[in-house]
N, C-alpha and C positions, 0 to 999 in steps of 0.2 A: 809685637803680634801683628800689627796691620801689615807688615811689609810681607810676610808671610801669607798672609791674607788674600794680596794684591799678587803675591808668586803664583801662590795657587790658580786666582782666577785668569790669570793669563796662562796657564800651562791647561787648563781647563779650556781655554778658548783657543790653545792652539790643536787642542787633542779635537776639538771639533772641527775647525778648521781642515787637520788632515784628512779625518776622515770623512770629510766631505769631499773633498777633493780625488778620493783614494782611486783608484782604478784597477787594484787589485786587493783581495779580501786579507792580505795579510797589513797592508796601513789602514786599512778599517779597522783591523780590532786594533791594533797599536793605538790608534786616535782614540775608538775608544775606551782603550783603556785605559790612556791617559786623561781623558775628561773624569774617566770613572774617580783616576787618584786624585787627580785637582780636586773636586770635589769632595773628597772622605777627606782628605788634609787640610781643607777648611774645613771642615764639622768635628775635624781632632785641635784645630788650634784651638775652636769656639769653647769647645767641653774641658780646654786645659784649662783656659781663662776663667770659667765658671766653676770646676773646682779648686782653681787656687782661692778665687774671692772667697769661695766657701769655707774652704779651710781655713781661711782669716779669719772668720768669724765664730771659729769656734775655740 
């Protein structure tokens, strides 16, 4: 999961990176949109991990 983790916030930091740099409106939203997924794929790895532990315990 952490390697995942670590994907994300680097594809997150490159989708800012782009569109920061963008010069035209079409790698803006590309960038971000990709900050947008980096983001959502960390908070889906997070909620996988917490309902598997969960489901272990029951």
């Amino acid at each position: 999961m952490i390697y995942f983790m670590a994907l994300s916030a680097i594809i997150a930091l490159v989708g800012l990176v782009a569109a920061a740099a963008a010069q035209e409106t079409s790698l803006l939203v590309f960038g971000l949109a990709l900050f947008v997924f980096g983001v959502l794929f960390a908070l889906l790895q997070v909620k996988h991990h917490f309902d598997a532990q969960d489901a272990g315990r029951h």
